[in-house]
N, CA, C and O of each residue as an XYZ file, in Angstrom:
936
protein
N      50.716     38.540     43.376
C      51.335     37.440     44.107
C      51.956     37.966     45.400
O      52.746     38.909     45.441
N      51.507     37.242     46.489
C      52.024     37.289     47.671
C      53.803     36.615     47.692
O      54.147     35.436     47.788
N      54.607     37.758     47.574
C      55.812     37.091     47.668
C      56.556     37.392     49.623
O      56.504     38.280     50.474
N      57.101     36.169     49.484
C      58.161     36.258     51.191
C      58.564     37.211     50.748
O      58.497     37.718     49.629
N      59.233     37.616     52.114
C      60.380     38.359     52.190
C      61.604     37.736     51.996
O      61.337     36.606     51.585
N      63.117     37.912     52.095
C      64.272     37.826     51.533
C      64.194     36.878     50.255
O      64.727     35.781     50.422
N      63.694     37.084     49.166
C      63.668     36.068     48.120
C      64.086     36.603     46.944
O      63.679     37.694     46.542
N      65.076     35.743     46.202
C      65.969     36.398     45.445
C      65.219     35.425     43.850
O      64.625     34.370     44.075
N      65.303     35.746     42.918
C      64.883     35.139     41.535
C      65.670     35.652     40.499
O      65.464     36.733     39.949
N      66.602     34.846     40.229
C      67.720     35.155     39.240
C      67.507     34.532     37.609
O      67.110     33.397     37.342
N      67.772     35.282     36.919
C      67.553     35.084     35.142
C      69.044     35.080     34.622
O      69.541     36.206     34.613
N      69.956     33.952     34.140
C      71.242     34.085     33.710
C      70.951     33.593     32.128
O      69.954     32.896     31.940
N      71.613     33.867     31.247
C      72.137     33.616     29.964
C      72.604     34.449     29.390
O      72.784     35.603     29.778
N      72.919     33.896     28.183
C      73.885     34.659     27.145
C      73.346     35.908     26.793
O      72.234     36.403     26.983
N      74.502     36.369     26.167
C      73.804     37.992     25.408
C      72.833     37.966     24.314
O      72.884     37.192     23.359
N      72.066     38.740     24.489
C      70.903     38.846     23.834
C      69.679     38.079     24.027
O      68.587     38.336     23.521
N      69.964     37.107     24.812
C      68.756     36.633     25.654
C      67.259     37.073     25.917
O      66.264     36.381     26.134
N      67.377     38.112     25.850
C      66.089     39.118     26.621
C      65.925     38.816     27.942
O      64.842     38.465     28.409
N      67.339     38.977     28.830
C      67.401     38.627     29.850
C      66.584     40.069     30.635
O      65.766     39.909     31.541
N      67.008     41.569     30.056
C      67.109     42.459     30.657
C      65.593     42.936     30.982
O      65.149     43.494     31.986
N      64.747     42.392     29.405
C      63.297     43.117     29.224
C      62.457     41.758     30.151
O      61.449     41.959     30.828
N      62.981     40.693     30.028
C      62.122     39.989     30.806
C      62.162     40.234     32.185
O      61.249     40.489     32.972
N      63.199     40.132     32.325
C      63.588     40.167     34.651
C      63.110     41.509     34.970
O      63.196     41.763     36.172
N      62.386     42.916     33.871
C      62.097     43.991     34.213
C      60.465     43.732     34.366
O      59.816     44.217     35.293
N      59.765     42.710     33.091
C      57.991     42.837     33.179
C      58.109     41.414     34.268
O      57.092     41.362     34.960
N      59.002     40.376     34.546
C      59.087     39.424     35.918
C      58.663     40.442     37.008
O      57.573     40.608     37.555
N      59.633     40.957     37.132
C      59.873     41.428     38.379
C      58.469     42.951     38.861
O      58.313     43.558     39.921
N      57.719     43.061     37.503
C      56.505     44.104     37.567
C      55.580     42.961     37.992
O      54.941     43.240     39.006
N      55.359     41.851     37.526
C      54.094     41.000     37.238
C      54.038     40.868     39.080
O      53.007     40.876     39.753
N      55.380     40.758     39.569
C      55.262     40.168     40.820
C      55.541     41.086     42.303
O      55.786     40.919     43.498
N      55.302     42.202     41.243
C      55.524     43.800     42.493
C      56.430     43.503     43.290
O      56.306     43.496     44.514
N      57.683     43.158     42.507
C      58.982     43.452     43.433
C      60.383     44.098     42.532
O      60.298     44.377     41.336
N      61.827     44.291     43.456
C      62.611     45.329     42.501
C      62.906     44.089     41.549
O      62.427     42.956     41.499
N      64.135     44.920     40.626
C      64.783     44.375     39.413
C      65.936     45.162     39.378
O      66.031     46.380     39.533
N      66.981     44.156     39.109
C      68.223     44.275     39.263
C      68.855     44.092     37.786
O      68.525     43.049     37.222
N      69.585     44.828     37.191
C      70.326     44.627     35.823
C      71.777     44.282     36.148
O      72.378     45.329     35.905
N      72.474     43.567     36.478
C      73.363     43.287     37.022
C      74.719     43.648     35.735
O      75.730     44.283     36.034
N      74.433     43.059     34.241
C      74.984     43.168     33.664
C      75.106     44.987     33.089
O      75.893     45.374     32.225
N      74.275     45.720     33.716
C      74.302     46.979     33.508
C      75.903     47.845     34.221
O      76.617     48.750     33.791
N      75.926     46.945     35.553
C      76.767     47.070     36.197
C      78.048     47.175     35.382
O      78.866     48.058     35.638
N      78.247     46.254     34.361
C      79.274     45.462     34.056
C      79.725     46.559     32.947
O      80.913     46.776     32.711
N      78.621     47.254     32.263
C      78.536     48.140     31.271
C      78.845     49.323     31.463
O      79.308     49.961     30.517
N      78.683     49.894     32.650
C      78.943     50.894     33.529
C      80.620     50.540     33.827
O      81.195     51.479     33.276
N      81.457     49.826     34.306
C      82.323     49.457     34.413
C      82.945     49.563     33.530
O      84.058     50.038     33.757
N      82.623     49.203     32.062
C      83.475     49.549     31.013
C      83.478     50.806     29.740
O      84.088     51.115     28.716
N      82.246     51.292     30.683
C      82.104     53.167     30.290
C      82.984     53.823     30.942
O      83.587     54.757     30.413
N      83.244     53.369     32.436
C      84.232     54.217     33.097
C      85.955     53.880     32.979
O      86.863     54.527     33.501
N      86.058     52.695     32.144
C      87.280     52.570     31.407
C      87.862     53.452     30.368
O      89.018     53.765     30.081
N      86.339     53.845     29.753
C      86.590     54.172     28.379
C      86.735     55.707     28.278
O      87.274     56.347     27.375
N      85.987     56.268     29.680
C      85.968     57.645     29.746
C      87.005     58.082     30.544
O      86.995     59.306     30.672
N      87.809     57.571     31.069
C      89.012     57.534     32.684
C      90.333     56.961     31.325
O      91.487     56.877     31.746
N      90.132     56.666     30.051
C      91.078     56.728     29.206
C      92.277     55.109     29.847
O      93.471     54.915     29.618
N      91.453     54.406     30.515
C      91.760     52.977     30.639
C      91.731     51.962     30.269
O      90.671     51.336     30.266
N      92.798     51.470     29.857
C      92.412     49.400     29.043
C      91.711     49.200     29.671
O      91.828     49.468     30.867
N      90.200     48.389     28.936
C      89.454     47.517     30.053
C      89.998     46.266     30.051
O      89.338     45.393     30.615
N      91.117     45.940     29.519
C      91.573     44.536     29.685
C      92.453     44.649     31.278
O      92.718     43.703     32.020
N      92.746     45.953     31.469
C      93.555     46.208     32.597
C      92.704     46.169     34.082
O      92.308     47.181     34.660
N      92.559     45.090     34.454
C      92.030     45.112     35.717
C      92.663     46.057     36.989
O      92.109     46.847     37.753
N      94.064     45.615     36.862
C      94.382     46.201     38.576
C      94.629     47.833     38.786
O      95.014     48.345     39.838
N      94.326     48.521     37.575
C      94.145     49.633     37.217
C      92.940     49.841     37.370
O      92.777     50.499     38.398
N      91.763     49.555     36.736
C      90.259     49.976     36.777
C      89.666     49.478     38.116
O      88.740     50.219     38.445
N      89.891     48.416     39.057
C      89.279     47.957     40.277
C      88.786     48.789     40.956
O      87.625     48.926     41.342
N      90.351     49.813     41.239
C      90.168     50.342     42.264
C      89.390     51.975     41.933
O      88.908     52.786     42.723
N      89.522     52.008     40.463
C      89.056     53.128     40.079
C      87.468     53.394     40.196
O      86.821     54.371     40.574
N      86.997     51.718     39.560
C      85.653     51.640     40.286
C      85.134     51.534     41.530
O      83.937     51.676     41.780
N      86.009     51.283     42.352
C      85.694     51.143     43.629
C      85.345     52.246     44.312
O      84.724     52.367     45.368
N      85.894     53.162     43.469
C      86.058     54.882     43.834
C      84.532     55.587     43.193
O      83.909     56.517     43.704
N      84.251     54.988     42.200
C      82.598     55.450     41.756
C      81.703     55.283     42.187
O      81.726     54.270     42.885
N      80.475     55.943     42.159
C      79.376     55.982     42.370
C      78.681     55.001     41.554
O      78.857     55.300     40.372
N      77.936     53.910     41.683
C      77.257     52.886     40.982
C      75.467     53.294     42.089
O      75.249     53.165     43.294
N      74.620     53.752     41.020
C      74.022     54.169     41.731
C      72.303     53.766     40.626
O      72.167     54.246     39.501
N      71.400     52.999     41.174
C      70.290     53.002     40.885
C      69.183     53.750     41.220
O      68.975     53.916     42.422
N      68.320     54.307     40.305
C      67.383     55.096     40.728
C      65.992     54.382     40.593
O      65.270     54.518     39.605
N      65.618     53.432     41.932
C      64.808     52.574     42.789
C      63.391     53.396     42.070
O      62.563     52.618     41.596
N      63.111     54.681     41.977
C      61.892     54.932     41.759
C      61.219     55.173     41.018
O      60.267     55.948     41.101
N      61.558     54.576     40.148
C      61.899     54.729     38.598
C      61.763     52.750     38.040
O      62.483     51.814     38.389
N      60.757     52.755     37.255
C      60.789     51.520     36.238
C      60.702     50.848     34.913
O      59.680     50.371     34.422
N      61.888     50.866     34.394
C      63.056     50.000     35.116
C      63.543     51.151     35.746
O      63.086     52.264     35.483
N      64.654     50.920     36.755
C      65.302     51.501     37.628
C      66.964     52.050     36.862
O      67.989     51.368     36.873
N      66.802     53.538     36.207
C      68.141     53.863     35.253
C      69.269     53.668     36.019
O      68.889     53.387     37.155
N      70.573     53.682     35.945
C      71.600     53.564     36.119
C      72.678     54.730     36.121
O      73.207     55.078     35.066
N      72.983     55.315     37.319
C      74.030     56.461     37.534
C      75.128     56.309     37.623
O      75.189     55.858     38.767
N      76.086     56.340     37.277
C      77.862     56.441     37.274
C      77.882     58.016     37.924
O      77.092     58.844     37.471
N      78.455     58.236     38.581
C      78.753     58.901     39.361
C      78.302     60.687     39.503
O      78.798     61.763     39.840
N      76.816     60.005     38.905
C      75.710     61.254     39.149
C      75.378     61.666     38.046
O      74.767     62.706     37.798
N      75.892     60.607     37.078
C      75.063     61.245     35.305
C      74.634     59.832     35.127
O      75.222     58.790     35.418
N      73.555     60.024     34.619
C      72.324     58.656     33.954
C      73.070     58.386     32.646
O      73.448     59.206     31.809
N      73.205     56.985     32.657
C      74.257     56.215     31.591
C      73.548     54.928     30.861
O      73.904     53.904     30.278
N      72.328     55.592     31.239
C      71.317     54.056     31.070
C      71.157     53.888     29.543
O      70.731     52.809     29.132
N      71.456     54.840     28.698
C      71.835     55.072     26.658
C      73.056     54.800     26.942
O      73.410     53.782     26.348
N      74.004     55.331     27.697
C      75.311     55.110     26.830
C      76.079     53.655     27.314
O      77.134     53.254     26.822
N      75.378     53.023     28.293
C      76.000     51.602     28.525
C      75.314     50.822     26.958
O      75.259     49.633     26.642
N      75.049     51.546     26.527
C      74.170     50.310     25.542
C      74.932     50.799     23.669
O      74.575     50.103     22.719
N      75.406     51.371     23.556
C      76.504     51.513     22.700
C      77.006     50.692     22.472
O      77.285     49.911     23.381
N      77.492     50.352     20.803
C      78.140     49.294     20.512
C      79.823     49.184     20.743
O      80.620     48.255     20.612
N      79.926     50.298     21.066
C      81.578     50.505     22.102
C      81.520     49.898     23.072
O      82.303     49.079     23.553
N      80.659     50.243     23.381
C      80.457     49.044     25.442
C      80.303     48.231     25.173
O      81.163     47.478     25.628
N      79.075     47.376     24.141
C      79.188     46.432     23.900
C      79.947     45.496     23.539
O      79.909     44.346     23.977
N      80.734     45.950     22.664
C      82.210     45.248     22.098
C      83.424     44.949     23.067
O      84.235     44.059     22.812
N      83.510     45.857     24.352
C      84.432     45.906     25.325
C      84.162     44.821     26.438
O      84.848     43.842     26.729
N      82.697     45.365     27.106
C      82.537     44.934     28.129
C      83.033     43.050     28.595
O      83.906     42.863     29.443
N      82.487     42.130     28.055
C      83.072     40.607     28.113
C      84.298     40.810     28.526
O      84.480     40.472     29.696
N      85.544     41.407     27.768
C      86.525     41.825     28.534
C      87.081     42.064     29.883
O      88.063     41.610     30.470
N      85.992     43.068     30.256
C      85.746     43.602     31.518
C      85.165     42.554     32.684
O      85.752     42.415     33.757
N      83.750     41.723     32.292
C      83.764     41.286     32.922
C      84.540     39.534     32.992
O      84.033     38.580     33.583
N      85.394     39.521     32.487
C      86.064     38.833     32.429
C      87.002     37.984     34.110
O      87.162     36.874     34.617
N      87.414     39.637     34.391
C      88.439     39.733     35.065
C      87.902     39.506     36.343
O      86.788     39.983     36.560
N      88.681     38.636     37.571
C      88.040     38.400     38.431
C      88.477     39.424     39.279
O      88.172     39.137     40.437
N      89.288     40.914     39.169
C      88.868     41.916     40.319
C      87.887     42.548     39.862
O      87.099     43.236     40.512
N      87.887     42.414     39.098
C      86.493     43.470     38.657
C      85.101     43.253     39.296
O      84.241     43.982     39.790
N      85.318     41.414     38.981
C      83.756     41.118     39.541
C      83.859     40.607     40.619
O      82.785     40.144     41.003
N      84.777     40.457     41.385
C      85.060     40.781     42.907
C      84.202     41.932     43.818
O      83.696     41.895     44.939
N      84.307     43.071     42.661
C      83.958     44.399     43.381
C      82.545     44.647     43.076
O      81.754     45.256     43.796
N      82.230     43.934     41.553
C      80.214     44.300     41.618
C      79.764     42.980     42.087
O      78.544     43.111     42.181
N      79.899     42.459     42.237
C      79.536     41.118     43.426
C      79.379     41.456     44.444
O      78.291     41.118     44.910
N      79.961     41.975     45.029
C      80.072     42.705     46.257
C      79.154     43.845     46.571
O      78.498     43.847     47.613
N      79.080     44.993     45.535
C      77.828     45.330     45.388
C      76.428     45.146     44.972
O      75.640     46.092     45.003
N      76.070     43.921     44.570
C      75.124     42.836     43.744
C      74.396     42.632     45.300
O      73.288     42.963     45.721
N      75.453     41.990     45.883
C      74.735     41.965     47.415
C      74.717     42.305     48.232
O      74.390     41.679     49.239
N      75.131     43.699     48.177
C      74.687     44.843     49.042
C      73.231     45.554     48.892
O      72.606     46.147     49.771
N      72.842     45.320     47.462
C      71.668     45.569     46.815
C      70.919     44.781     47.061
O      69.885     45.135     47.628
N      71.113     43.514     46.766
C      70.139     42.528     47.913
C      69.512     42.565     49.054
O      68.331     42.415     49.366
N      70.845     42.872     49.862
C      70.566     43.492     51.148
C      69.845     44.092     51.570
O      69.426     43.990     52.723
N      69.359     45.214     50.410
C      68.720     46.997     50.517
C      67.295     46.459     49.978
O      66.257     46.839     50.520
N      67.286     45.474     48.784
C      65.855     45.218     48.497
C      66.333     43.189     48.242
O      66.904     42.443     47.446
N      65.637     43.170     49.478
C      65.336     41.456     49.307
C      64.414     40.659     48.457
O      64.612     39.503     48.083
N      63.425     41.378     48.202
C      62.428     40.719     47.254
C      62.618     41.185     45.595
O      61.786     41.943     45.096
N      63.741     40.686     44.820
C      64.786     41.136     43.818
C      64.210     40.087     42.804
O      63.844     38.950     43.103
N      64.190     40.659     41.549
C      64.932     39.234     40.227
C      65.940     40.361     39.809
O      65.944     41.586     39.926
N      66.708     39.524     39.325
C      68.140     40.039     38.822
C      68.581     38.843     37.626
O      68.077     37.735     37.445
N      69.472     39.370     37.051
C      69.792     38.871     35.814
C      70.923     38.966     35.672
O      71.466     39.644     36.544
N      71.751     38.449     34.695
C      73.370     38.484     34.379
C      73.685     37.523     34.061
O      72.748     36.768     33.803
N      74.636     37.131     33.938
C      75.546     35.841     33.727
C      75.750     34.634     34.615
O      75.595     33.456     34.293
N      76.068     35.049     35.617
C      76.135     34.096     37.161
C      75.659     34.710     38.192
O      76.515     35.122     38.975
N      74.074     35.002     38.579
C      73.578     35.425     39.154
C      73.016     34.043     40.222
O      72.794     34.081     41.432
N      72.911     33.019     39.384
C      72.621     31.827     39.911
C      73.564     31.096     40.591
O      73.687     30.887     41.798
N      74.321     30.675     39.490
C      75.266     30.288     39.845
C      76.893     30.806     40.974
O      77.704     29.910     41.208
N      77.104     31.957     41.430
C      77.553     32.494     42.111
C      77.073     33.577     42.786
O      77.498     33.536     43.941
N      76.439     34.449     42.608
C      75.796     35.739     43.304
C      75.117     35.432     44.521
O      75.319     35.721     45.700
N      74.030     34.592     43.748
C      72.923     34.258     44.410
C      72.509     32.779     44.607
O      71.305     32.669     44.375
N      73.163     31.438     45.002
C      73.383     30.441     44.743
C      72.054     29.393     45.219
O      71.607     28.324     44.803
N      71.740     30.268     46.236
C      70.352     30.026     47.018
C      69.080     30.634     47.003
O      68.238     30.613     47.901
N      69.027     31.116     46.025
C      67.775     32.144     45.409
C      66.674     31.313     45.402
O      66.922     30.261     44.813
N      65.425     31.397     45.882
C      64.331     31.027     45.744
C      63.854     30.266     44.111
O      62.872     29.524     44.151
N      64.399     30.424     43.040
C      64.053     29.786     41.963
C      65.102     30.454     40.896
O      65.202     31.678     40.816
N      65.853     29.595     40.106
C      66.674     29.570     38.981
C      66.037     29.590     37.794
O      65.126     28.823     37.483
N      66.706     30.857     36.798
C      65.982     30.609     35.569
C      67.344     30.641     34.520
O      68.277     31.309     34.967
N      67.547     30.073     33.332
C      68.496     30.033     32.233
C      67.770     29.986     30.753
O      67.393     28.995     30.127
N      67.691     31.481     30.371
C      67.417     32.000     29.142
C      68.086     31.913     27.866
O      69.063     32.661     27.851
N      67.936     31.335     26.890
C      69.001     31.308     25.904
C      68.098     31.564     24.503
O      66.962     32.034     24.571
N      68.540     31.311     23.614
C      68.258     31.566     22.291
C      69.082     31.207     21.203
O      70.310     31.252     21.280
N      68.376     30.800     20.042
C      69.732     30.555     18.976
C      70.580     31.977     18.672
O      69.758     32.893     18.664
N      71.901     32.463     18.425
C      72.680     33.203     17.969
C      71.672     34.300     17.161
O      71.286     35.423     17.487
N      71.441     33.543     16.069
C      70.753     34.229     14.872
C      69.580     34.737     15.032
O      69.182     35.625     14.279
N      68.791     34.228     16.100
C      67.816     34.757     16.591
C      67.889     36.106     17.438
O      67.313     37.162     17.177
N      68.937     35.757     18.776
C      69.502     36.759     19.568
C      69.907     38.044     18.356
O      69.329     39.131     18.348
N      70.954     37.676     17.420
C      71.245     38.749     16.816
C      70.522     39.642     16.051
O      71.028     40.713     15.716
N      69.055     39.237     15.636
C      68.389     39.654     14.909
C      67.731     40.891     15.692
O      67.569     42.033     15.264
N      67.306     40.227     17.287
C      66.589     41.233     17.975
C      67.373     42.430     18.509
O      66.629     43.343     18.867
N      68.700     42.674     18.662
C      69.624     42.489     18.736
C      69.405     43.671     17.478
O      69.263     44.797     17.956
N      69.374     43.644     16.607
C      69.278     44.496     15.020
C      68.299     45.726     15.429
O      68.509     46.939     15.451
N      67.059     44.894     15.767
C      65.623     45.433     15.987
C      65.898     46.501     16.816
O      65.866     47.687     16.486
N      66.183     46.027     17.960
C      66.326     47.230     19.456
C      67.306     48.417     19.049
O      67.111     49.584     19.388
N      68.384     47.982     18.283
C      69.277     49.457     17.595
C      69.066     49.983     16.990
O      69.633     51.076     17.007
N      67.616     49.581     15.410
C      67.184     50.302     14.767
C      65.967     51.123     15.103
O      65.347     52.007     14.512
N      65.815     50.344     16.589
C      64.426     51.573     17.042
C      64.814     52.780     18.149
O      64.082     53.627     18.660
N      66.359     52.508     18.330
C      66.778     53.865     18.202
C      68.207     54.705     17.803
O      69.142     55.296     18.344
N      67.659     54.298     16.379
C      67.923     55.118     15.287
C      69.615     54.573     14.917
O      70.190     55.171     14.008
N      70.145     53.764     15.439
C      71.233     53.152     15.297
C      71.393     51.803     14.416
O      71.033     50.721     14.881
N      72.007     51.932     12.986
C      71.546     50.601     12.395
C      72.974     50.205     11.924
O      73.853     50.947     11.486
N      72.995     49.075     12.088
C      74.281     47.942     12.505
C      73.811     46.639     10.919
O      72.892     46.739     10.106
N      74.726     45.726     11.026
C      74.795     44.804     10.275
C      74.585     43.792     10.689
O      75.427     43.333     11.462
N      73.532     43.086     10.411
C      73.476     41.686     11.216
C      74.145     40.624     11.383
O      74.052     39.817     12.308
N      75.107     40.606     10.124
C      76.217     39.888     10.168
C      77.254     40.239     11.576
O      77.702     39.397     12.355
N      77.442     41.551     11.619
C      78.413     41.930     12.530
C      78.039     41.904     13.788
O      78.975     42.097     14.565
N      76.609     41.671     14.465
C      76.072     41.492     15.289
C      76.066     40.096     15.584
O      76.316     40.086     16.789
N      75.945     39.018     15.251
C      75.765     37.809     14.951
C      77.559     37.304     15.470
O      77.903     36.252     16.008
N      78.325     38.361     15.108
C      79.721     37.551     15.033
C      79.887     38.239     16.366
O      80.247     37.332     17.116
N      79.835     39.060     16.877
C      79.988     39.876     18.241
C      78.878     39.108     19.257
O      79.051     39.624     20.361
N      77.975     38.248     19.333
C      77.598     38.058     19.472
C      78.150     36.256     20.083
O      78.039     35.702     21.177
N      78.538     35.964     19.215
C      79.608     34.742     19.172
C      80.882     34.727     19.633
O      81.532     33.730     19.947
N      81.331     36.231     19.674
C      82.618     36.215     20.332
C      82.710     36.303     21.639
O      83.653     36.030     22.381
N      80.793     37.036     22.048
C      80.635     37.073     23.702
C      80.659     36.199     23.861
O      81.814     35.857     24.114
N      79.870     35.283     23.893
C      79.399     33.966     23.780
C      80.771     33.151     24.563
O      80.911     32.700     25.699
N      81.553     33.203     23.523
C      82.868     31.979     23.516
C      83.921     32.535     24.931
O      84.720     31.795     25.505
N      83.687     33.909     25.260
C      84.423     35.046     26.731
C      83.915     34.207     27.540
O      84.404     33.191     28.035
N      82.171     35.020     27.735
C      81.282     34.859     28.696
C      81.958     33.070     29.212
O      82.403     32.756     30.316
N      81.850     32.425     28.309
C      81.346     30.873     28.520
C      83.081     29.773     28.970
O      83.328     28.569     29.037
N      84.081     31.360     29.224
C      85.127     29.917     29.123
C      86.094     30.905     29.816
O      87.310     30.888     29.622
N      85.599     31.578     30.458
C      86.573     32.613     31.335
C      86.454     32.188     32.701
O      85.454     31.648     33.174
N      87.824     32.530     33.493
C      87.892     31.236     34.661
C      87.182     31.939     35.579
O      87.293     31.236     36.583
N      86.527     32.875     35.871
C      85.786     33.555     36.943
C      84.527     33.720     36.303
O      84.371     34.032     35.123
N      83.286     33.408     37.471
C      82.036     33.361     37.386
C      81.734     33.278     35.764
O      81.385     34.196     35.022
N      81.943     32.077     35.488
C      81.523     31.532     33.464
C      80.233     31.659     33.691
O      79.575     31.574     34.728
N      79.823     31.972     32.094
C      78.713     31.672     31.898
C      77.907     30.185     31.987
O      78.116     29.261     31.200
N      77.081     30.153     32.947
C      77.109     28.137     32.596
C      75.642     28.507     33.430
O      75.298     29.450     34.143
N      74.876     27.073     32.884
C      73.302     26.655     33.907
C      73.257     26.188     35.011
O      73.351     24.981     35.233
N      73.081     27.208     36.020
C      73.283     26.793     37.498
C      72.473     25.458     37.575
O      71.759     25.153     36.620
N      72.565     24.568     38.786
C      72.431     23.819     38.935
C      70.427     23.672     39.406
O      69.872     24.227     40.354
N      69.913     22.931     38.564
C      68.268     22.961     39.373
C      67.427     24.491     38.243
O      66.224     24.745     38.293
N      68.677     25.442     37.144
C      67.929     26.137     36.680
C      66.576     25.733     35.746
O      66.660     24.665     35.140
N      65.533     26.396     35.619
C      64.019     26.388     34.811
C      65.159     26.669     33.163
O      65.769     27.701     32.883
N      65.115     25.543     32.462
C      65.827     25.990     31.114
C      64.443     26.737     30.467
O      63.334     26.578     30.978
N      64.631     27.406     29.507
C      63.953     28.089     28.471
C      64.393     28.721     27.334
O      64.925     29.830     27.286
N      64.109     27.836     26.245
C      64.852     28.412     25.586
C      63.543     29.423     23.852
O      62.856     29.063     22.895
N      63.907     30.472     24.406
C      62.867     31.423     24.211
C      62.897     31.577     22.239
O      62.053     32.281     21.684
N      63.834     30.912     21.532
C      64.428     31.197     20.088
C      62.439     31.238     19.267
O      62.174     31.848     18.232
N      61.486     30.500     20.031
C      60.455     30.991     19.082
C      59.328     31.210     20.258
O      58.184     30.782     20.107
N      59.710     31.857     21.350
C      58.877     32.527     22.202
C      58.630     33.566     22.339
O      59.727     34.114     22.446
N      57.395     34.769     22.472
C      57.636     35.978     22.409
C      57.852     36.477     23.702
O      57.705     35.605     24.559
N      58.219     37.834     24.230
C      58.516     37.953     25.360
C      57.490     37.758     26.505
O      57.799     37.213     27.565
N      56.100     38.293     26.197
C      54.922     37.539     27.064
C      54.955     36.676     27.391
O      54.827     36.630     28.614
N      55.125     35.421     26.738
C      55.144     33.786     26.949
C      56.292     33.435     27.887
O      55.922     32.663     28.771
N      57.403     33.730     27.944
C      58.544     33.804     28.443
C      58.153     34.355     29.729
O      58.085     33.354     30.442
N      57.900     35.213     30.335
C      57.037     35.828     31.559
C      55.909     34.982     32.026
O      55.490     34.937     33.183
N      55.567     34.472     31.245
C      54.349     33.779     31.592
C      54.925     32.245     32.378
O      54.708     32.070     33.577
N      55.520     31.410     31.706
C      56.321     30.228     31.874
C      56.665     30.472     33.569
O      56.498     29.904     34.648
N      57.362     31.933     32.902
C      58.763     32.563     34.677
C      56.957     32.569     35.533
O      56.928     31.537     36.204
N      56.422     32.870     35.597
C      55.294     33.400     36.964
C      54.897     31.953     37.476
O      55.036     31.485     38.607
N      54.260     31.258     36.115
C      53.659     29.929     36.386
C      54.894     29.127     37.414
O      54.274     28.527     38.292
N      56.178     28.956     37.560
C      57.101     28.169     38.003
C      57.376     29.137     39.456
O      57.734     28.633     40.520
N      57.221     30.067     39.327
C      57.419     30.961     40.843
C      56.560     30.685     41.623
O      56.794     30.671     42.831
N      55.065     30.330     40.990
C      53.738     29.959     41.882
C      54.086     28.920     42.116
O      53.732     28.506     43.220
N      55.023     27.870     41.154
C      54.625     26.530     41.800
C      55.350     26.430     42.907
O      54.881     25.798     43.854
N      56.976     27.199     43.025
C      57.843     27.224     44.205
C      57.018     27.650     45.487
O      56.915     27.137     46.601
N      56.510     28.700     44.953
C      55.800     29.242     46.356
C      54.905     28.222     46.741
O      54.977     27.741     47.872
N      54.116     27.862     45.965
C      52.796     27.066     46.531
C      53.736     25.261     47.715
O      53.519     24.716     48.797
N      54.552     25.109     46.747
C      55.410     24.225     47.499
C      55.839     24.918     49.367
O      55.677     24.565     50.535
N      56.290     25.769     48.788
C      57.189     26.372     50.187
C      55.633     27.231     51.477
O      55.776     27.907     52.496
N      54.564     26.845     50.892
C      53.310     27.064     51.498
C      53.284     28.407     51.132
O      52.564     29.063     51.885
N      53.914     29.171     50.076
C      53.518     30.851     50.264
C      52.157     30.857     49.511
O      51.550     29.873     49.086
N      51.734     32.421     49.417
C      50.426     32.356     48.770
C      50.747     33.039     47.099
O      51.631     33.865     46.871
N      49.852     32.495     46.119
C      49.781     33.206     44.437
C      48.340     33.552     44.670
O      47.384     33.209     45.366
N      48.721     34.538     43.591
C      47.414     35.210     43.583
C      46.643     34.299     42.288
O      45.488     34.560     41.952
């Protein structure tokens, strides 16, 4: 696919979505970057945890992150994730980070400051899908096409099971399921950038889709934008 230049394609929903694996084979199908935005967020509350900081404590960690290196390695796909010159792309994904982070991104200095870098990265690569929470709805408000990924709980949590036991980490599905619900209820009711369906988003709700199909849906609706806006699909 012939994509413009400056065109942004954002994937928001809840955790466990398969926000991260889809916006990575999106963003291959259509030979352009990919942005993990919520990686950001994970990274943020690794460097709480290792700097021996509440992540509930914003005006403490802001500036501490502000001071790090948040650093993607572009040549590389997906593109891993550096904190301040060590690859963190395993340890943002720990059920310590996991359990913290909502917290983190909770707080509106926090996401003051990767917002800020969200679109500086834009900046650097314009032809982006990116993913997160309010990528649509605040990041990127004017993005070439909106997408909102969701899934039932029990579904999310299951895969969610799958991805930790294939490496080598095995959890309770119950306890996944309830962590899962507690993001959920953060993400969705915290007064800075909530989780919510931007306005005009492609709903999908993937609970008996496999991840192919889900990619497939996302390409078919990008052609139709483009074909509207006169660009060319292959």
């Amino acid at each position: 696919m012939d994509m413009p230049s400056n065109r942004i394609i954002t994937i928001d929903g809840p955790a466990g979505s398969g926000k991260s694996t889809v916006a990575h084979l999106l963003a291959e199908r259509l030979g352009i970057d990919y942005l993990d935005s919520g990686a950001m967020y994970r990274a943020a509350t690794l460097l709480a945890l290792r700097r021996n900081i509440d992540p509930a404590d914003g005006d403490i960690l802001a500036p501490v992150l502000e001071e790090a290196t948040l650093r993607f390695e572009w040549t590389l796909s997906p593109p891993p994730l550096f904190l301040d010159g060590d690859d963190v792309s395993s340890a943002i994904r720990t059920m310590e980070v996991s359990s913290q982070v909502s917290e983190v991104a909770r707080q509106g200095i926090i996401r003051d400051v990767l917002v800020r870098q969200q679109r500086r990265i834009a900046s650097e690569h314009p032809q982006l899908v990116t993913e997160g929470r309010d990528q649509g709805s605040v990041v990127f408000p004017d993005a070439l096409i909106h997408f909102y990924l969701h899934a039932d709980p029990a579904v999310r949590a299951r895969r969610r099971v799958d991805q930790l036991a294939g490496q080598g980490t095995m959890v309770k599905l119950e306890e996944i399921i309830a962590d899962i619900e507690r993001r959920d209820r953060i993400d969705s009711t915290r007064s800075v950038g909530p989780l919510v369906r931007p306005d005009g988003a492609v709903d999908i709700d993937s609970s008996s889709m496999s991840i192919e199909e889900v990619v497939e849906v996302m390409v078919v609706a990008v052609e139709t934008v483009l074909a509207q806006e006169g660009g060319e699909t292959c």
